[in-house]
Each structure stands twice: as structure tokens, then as C-alpha cells.
mmCIF file of the C-alpha atoms, coordinates in Angstrom:
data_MODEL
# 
_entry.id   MODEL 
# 
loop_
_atom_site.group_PDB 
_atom_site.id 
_atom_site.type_symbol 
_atom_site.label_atom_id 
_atom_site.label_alt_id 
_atom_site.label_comp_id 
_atom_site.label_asym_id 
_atom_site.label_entity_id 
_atom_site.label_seq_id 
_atom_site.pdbx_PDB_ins_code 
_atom_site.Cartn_x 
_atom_site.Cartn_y 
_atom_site.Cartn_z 
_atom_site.occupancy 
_atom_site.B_iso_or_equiv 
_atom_site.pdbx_formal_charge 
_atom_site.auth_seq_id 
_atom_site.auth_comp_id 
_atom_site.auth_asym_id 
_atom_site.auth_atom_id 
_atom_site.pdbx_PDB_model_num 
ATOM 1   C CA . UNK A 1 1   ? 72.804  110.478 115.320 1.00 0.00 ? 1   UNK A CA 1 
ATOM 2   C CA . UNK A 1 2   ? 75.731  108.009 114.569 1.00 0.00 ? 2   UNK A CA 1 
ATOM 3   C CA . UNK A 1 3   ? 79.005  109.743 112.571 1.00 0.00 ? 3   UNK A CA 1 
ATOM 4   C CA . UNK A 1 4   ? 79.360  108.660 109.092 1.00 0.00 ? 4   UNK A CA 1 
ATOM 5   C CA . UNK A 1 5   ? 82.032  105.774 108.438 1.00 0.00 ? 5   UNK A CA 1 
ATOM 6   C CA . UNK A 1 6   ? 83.088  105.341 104.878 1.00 0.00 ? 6   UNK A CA 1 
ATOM 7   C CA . UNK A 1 7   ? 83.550  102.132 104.604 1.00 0.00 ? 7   UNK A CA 1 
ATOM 8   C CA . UNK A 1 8   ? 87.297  100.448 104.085 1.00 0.00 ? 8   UNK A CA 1 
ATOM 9   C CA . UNK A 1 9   ? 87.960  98.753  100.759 1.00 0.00 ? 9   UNK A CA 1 
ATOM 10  C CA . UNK A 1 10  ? 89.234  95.445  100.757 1.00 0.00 ? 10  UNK A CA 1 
ATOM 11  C CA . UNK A 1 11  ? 93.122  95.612  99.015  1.00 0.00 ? 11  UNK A CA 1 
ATOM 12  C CA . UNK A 1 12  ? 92.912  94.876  95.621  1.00 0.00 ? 12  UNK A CA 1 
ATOM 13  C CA . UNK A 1 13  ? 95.691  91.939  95.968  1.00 0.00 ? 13  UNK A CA 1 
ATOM 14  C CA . UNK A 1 14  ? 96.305  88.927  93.702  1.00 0.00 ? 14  UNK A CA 1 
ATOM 15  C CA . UNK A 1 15  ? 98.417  86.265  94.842  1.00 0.00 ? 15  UNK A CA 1 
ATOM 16  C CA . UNK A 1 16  ? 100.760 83.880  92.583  1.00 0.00 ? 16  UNK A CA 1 
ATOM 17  C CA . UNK A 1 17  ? 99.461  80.968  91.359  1.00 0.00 ? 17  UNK A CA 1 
ATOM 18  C CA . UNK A 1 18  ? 101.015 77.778  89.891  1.00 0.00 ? 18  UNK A CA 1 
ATOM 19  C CA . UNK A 1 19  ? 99.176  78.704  86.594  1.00 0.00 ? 19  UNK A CA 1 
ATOM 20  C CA . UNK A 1 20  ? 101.202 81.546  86.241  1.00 0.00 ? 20  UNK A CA 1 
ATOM 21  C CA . UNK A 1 21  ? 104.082 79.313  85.402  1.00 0.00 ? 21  UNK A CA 1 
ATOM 22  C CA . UNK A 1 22  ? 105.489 80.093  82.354  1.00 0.00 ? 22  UNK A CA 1 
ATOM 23  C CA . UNK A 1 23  ? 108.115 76.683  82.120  1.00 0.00 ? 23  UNK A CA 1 
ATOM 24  C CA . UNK A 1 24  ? 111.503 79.007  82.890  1.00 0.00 ? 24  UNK A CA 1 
ATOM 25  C CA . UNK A 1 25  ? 112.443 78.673  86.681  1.00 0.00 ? 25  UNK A CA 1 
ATOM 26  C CA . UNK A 1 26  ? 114.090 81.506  86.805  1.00 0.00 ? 26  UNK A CA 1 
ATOM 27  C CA . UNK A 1 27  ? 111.704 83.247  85.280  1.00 0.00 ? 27  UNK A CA 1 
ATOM 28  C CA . UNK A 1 28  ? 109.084 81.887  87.603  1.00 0.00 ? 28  UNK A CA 1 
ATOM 29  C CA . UNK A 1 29  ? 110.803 82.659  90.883  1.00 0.00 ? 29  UNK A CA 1 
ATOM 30  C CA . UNK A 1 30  ? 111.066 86.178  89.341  1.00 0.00 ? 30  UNK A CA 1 
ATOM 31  C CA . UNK A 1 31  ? 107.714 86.640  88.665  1.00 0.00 ? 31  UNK A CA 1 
ATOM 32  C CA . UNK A 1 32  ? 106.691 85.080  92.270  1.00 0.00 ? 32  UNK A CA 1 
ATOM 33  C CA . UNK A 1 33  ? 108.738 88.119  93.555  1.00 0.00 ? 33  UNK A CA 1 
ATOM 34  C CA . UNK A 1 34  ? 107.188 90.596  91.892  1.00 0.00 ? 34  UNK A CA 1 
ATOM 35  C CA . UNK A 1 35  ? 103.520 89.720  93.326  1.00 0.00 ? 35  UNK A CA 1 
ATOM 36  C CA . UNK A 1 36  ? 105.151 89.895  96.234  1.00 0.00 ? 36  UNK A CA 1 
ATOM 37  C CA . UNK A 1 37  ? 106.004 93.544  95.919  1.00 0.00 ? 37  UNK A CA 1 
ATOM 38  C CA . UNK A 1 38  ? 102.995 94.172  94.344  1.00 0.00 ? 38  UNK A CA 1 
ATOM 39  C CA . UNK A 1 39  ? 101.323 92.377  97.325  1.00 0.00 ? 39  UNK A CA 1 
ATOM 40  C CA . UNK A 1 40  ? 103.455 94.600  99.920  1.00 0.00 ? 40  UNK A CA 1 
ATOM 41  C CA . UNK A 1 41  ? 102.227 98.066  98.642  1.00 0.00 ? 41  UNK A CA 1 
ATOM 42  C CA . UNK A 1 42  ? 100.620 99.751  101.452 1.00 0.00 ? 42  UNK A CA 1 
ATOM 43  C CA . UNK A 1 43  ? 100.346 103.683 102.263 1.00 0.00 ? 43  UNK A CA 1 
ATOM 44  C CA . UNK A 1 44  ? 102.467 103.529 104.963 1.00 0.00 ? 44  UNK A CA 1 
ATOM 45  C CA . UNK A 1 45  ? 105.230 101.966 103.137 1.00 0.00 ? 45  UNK A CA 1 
ATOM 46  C CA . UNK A 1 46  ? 104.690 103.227 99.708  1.00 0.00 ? 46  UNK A CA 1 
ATOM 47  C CA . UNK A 1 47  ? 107.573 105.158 98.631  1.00 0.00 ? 47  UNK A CA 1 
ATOM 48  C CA . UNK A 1 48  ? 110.334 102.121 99.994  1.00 0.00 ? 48  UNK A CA 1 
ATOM 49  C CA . UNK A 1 49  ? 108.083 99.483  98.733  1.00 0.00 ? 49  UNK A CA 1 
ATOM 50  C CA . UNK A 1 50  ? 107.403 100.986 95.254  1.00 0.00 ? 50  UNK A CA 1 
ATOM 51  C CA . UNK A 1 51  ? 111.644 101.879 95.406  1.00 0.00 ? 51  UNK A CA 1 
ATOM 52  C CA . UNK A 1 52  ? 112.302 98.595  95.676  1.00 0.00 ? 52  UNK A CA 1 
ATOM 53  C CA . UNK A 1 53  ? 109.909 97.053  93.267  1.00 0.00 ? 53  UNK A CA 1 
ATOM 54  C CA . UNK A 1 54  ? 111.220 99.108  90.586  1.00 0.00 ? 54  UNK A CA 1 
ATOM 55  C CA . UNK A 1 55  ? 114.310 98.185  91.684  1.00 0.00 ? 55  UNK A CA 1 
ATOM 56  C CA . UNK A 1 56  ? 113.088 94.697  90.738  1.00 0.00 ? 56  UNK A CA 1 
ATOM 57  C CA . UNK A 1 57  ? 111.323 95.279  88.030  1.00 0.00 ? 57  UNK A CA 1 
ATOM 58  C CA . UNK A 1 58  ? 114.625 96.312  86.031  1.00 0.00 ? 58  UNK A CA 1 
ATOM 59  C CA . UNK A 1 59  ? 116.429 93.342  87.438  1.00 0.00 ? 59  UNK A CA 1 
ATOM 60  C CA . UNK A 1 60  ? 114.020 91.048  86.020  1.00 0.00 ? 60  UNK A CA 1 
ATOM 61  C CA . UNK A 1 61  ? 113.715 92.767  82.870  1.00 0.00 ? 61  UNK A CA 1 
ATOM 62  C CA . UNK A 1 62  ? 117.119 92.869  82.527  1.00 0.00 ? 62  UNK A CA 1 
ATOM 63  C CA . UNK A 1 63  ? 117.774 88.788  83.056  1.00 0.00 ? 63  UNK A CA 1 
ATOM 64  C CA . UNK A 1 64  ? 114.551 88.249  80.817  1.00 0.00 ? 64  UNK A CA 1 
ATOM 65  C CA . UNK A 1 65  ? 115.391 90.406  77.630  1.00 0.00 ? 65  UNK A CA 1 
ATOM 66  C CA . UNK A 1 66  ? 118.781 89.023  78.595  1.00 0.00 ? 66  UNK A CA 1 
ATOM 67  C CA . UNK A 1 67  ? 117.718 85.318  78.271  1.00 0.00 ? 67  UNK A CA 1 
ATOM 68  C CA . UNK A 1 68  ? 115.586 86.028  75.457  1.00 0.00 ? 68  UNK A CA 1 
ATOM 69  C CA . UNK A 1 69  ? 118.457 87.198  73.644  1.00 0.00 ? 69  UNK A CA 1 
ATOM 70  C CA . UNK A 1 70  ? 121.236 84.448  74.456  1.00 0.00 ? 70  UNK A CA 1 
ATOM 71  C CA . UNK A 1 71  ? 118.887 81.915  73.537  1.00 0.00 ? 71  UNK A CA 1 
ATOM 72  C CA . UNK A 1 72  ? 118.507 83.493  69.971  1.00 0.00 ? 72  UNK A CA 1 
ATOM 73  C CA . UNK A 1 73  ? 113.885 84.207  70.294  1.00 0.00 ? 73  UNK A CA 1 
ATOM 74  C CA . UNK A 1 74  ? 112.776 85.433  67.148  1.00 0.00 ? 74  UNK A CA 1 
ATOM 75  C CA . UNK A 1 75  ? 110.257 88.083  69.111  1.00 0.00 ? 75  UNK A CA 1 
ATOM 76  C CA . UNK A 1 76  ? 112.696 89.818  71.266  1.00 0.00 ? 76  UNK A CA 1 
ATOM 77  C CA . UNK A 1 77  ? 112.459 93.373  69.829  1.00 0.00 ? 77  UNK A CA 1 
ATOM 78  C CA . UNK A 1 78  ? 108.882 93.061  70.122  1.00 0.00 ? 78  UNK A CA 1 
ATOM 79  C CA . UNK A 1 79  ? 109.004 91.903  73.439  1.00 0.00 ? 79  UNK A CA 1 
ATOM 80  C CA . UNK A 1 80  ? 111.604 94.476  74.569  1.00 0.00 ? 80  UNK A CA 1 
ATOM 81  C CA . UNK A 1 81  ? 108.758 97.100  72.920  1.00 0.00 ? 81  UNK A CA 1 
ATOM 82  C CA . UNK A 1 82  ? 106.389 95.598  75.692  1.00 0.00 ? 82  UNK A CA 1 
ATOM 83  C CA . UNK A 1 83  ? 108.450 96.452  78.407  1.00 0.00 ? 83  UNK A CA 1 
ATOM 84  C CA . UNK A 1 84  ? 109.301 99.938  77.415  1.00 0.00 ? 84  UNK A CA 1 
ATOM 85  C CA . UNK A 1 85  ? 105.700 100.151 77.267  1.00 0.00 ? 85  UNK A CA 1 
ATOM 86  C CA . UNK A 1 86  ? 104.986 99.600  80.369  1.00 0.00 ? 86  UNK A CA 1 
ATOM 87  C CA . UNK A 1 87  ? 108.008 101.525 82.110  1.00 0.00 ? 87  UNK A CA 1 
ATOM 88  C CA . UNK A 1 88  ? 106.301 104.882 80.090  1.00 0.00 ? 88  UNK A CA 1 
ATOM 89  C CA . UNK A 1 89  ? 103.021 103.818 81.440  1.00 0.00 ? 89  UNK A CA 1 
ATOM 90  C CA . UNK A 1 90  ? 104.410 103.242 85.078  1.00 0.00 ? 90  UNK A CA 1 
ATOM 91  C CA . UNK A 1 91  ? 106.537 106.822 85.182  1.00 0.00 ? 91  UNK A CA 1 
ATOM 92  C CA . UNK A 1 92  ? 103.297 108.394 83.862  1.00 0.00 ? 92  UNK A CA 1 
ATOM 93  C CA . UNK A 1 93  ? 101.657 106.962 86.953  1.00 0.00 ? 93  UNK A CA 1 
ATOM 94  C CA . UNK A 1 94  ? 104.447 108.164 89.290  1.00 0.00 ? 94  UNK A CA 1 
ATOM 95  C CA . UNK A 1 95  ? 105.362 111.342 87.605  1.00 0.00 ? 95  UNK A CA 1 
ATOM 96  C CA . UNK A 1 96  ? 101.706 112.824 88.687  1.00 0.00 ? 96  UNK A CA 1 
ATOM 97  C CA . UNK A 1 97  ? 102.177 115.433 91.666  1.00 0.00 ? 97  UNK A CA 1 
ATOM 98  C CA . UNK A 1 98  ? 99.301  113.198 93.021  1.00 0.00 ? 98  UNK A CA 1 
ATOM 99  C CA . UNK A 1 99  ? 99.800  112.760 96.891  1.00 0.00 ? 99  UNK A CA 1 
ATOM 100 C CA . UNK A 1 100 ? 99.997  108.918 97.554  1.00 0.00 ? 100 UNK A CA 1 
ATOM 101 C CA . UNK A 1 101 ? 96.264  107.638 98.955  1.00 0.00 ? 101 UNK A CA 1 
ATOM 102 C CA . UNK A 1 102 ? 94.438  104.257 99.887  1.00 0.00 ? 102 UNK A CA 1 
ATOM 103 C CA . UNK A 1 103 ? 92.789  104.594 96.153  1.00 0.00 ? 103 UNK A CA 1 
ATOM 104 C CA . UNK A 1 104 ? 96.374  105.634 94.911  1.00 0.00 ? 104 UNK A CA 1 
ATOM 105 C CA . UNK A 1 105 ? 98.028  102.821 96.372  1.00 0.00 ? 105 UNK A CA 1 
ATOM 106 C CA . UNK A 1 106 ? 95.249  100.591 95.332  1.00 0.00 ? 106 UNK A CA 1 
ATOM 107 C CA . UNK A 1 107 ? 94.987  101.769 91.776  1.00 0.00 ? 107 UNK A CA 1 
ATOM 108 C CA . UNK A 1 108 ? 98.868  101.556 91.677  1.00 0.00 ? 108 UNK A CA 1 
ATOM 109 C CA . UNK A 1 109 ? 98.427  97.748  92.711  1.00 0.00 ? 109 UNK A CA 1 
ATOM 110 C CA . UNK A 1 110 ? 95.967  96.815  90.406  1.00 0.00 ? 110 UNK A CA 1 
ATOM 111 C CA . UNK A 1 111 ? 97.365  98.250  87.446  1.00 0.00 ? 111 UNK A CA 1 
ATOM 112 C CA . UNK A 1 112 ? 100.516 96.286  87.985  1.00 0.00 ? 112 UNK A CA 1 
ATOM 113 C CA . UNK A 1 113 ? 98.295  92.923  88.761  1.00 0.00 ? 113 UNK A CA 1 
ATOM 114 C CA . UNK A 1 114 ? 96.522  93.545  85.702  1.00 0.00 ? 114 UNK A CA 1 
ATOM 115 C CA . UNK A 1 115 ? 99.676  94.284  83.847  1.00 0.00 ? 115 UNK A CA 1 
ATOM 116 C CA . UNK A 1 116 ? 101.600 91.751  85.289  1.00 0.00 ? 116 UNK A CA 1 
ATOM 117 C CA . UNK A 1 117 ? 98.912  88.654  84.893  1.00 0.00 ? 117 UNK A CA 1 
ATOM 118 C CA . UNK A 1 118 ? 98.321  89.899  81.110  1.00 0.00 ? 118 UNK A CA 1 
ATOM 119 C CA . UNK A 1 119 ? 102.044 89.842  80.055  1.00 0.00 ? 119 UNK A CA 1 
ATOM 120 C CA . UNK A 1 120 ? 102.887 86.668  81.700  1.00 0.00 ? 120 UNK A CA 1 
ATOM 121 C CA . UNK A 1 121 ? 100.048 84.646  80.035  1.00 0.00 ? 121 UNK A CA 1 
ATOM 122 C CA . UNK A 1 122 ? 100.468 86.226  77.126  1.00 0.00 ? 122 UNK A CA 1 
ATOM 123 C CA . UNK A 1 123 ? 103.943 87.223  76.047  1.00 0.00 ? 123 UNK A CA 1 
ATOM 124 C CA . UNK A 1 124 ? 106.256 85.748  78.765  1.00 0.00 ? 124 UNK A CA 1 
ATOM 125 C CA . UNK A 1 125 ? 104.128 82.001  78.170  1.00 0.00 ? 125 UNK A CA 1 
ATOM 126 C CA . UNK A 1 126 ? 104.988 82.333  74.562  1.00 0.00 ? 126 UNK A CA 1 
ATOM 127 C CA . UNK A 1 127 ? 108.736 82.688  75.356  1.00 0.00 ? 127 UNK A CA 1 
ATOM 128 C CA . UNK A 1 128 ? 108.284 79.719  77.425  1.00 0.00 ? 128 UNK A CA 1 
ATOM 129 C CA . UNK A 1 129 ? 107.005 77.779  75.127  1.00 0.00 ? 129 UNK A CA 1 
ATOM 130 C CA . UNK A 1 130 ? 109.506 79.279  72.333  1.00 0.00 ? 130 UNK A CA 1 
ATOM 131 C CA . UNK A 1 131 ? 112.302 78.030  74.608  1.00 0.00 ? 131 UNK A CA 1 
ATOM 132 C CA . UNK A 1 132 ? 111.206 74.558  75.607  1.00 0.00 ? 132 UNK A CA 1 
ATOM 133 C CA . UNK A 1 133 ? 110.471 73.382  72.088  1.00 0.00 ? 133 UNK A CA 1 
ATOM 134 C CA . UNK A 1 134 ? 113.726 74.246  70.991  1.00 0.00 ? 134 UNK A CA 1 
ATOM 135 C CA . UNK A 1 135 ? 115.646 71.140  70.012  1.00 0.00 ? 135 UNK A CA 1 
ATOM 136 C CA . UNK A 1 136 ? 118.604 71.637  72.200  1.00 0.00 ? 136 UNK A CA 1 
ATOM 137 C CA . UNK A 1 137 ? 116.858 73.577  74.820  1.00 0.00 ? 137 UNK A CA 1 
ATOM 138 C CA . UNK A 1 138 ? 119.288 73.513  78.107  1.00 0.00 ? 138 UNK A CA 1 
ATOM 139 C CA . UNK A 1 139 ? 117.315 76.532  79.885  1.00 0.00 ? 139 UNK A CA 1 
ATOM 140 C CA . UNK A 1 140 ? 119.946 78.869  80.000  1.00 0.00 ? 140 UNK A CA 1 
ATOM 141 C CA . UNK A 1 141 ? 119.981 80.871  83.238  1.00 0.00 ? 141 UNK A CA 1 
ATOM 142 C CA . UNK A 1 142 ? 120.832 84.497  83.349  1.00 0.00 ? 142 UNK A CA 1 
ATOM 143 C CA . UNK A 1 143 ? 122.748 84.657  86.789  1.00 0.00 ? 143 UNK A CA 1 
ATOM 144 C CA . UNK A 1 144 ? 121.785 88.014  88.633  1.00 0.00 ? 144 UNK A CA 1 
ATOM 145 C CA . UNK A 1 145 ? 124.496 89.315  90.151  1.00 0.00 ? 145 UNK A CA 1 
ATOM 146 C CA . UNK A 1 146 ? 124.082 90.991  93.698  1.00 0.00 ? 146 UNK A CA 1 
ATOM 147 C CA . UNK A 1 147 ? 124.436 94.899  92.025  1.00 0.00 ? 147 UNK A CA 1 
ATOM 148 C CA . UNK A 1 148 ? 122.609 94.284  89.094  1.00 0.00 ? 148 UNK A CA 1 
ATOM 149 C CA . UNK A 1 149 ? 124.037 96.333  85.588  1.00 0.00 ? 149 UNK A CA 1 
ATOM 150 C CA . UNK A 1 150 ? 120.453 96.450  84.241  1.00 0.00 ? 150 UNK A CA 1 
ATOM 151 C CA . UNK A 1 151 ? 120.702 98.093  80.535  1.00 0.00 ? 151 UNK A CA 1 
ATOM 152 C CA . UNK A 1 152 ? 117.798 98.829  78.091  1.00 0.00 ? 152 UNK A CA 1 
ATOM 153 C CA . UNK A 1 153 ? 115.344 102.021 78.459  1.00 0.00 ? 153 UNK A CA 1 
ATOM 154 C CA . UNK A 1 154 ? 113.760 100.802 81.356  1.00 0.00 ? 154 UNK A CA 1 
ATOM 155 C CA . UNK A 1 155 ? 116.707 100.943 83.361  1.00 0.00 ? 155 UNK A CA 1 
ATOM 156 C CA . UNK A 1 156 ? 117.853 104.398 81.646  1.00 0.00 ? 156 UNK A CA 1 
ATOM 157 C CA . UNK A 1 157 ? 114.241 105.644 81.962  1.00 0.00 ? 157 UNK A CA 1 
ATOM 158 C CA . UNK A 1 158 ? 114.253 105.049 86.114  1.00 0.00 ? 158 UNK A CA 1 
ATOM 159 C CA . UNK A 1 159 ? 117.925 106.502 86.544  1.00 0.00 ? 159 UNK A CA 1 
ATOM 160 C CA . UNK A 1 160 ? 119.788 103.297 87.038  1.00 0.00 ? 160 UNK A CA 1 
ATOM 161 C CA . UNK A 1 161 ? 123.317 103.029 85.447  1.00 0.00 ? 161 UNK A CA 1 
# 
């Protein structure tokens, strides 16, 4: 009689796309990072890899709500709601005493694919759009410096100062 195999799971793994563009480079090239991340989550690697993309995560929050507001768009309290949102939804994920799994890991990179796809084509296209029909619209760029200050609740929530 043959031992039971349970089969493997492909990785549930999205990769950027050009139609993810939201019209900001920065912004872009941001974004394009954070699928990385996402992308790099693996079980072995889990606790560096999901350091680091929070790491991230509060860097580019911090240059977008920082953009939003130097360029003066009318939905940036709302959009600043979104991402507190999502920083209460990710520390309920991590604050479980769950040991770290394949199907933890996987449900971990799904939720941020799902997240991430669904607030860049939503809210993040809208500032795009926002910014590029203003009349004088020069694209301001929020220059990240190497240790980013990030501010706002996200940063507070994770620790960072």
C-alpha cells in the first residue's frame, strides 16, 4: 500500500502588471515593490520577509499620504482612513499566537494581493487621476530618504518612530 501524499498547493502569487499603473511613477515603482515582498513570502523566510515588508509598507504610506497632502487632494482623510484600515486588519492577522504554516503564509499572501490589487484600482487610480488633471500638475515627488521618519497610525501602530 503506497503512503498518503497530500498534495502541495501551488503559491497563491500575483505578479505586477502594467495595468496596475496608477499614472504617479513614484507611486508605481512603490507599488512594484510591494508585490515583490508579497511575492517573496515563504515559510522559511517569513518572519524577515514579512519585517521588511512592513517596513515598506509604512514607507510607502508615508510618501503617498505625504504626496496626497502636498498636492492639496480633496480625499486625503478618507484615504488615510483606508490605510489605517488595513494596518488594524494586518496586526489582527499577526497578533494571532498562530504558528506560521504553508496555509498561513499563503493566506497571509493573498490577503495582501487581494488588498493590494483592490486599493490600487480603486483608491490609489483615483488619486492618479485627481493629480494628472490638475491644471498645473508637475507630479510632485516625495523623496524617501534612506531612514525613513514615517508618521501617521500606521507607523505608530507597528512601533516605528
Amino acid at each position: 500500500m503506497a503512503p498518503e501524499t497530500t498534495p502541495t498547493r501551488a503559491p497563491f502569487v500575483i505578479e505586477w502588471r502594467d495595468g496596475f499603473k496608477i499614472g504617479i511613477d513614484q507611486v508605481d515603482q512603490e507599488h512594484r515593490q510591494l508585490f515583490t515582498l508579497v511575492r517573496a513570502l515563504n515559510l522559511a523566510s517569513v518572519d524577515h520577509t514579512v519585517d521588511e515588508l512592513l517596513n515598506y509598507v509604512v514607507t510607502h504610506f508615508s510618501n503617498e499620504q505625504a504626496l496626497m497632502e502636498k498636492s492639496g487632494y480633496p480625499a486625503f482623510e478618507q484615504h488615510l482612513k483606508l490605510h489605517e484600515e488595513f494596518a488594524a486588519q494586518v496586526a489582527e492577522f499577526l497578533g494571532s499566537d498562530q504558528a506560521w504554516s504553508e496555509d498561513r503564509v499563503q493566506e497571509m499572501r493573498k490577503f495582501l494581493n487581494k488588498w493590494l490589487i483592490g486599493h490600487i484600482m480603486t483608491h490609489d487610480l483615483r488619486f492618479g487621476k485627481w493629480l494628472t488633471s490638475q491644471p498645473v500638475h508637475s507630479s510632485p515627488v516625495v523623496h524617501q530618504a534612506a531612514a525613513p521618519k514615517p508618521g501617521g497610525f500606521f507607523a505608530r501602530f507597528f512601533g516605528h518612530k
